[in-house]
N, C-alpha and C positions, 0 to 999 in steps of 0.2 A: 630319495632325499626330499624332504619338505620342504616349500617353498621356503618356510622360515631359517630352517638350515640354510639353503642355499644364501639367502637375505644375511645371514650371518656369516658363513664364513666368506663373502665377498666384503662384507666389511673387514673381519679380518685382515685378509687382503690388502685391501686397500689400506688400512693402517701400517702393515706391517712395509707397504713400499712407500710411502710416508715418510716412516723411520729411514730406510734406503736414501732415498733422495734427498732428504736432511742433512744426514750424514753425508753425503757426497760436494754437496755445497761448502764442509767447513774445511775443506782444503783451499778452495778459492780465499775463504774469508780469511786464513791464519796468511796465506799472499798479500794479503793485502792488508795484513796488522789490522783487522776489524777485529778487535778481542771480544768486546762486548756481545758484538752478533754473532761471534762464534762459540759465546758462552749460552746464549740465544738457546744457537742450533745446537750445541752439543744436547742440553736441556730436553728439546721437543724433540732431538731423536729417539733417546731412551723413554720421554714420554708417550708417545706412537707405538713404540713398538711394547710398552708395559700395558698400553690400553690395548692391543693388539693382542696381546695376551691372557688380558682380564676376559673382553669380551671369548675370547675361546673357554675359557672354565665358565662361561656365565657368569661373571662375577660385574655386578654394577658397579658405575663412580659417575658420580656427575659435575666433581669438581679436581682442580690438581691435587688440593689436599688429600681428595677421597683418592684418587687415583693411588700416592703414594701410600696412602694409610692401606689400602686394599690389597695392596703389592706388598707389607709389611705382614699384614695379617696370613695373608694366606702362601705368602711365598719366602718370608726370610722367616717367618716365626715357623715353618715346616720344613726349615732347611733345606729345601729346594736350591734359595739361593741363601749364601751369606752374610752376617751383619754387616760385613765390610763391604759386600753388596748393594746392600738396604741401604748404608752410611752415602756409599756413594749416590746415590739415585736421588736422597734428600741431599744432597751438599750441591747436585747440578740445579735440582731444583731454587736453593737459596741462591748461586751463585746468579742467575738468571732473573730470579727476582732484583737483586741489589741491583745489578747490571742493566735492568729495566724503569728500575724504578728512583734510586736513588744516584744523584746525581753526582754525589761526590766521592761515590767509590771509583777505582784507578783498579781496572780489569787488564793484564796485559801478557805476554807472550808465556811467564811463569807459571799465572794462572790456569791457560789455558793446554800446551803443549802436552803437560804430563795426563790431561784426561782426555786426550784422544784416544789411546792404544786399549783404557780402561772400558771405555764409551761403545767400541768397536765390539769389545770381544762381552759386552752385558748385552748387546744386541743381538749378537752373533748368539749367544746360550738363548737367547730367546725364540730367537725363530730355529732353533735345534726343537726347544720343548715343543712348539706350535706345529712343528713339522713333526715329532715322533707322536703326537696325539691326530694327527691328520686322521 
């Protein structure tokens, strides 16, 4: 294996436990009615682990838009994953935005509760793919 390999999938790696540990903080947060930062974390779990993913195909992004744009292109437009997939991945992404940025959106237990089990198992397909390409 070449250095660069190696350089690359320790990045991998490391994004992909990223996603892990993200994801593990938003039980603490949903305890403690943090909606906002649990719509945060739900967000840069699936982001983590979708750059986790890009960089294993080589695929660049250098920004979140490129990120989900790149993740549409090469993975819901190839059916890998599904529209309803692709929907959700941009819908954490806006939720996240509003939730960061705009101050008079009301982020709360509704919003957030029903995209944990969703959030889990887009993660979960992901590091299956990153692991059967190991």
């Amino acid at each position: 294996m070449t250095p660069q390999n190696e350089n690359r999938n320790e990045l991998i790696n490391l994004r992909f436990q990223k996603a892990k540990e993200t994801f593990a903080e938003i039980e603490d947060l949903v305890q403690l009615n943090y909606w906002r930062t649990a719509a945060n974390r739900l967000y840069y779990t699936c982001f983590y682990a979708v750059s986790a993913l890009l960089i294993k195909n080589g695929i660049k992004a250098h920004t979140h838009s490129g990120v989900i744009n790149q993740f549409g292109l090469n993975f819901v437009r190839t059916d890998i994953f599904s529209q309803e997939e692709g929907r959700f991945f941009k819908k954490l992404f806006e939720l996240r935005q509003d939730g960061d940025y705009d101050d008079w959106i009301i982020i709360n237990e509704n919003d957030i509760i029903p995209l944990i089990e969703p959030a889990k198992n887009f993660i979960n397909k992901i590091e299956q793919l990153i692991l059967a390409n190991a």
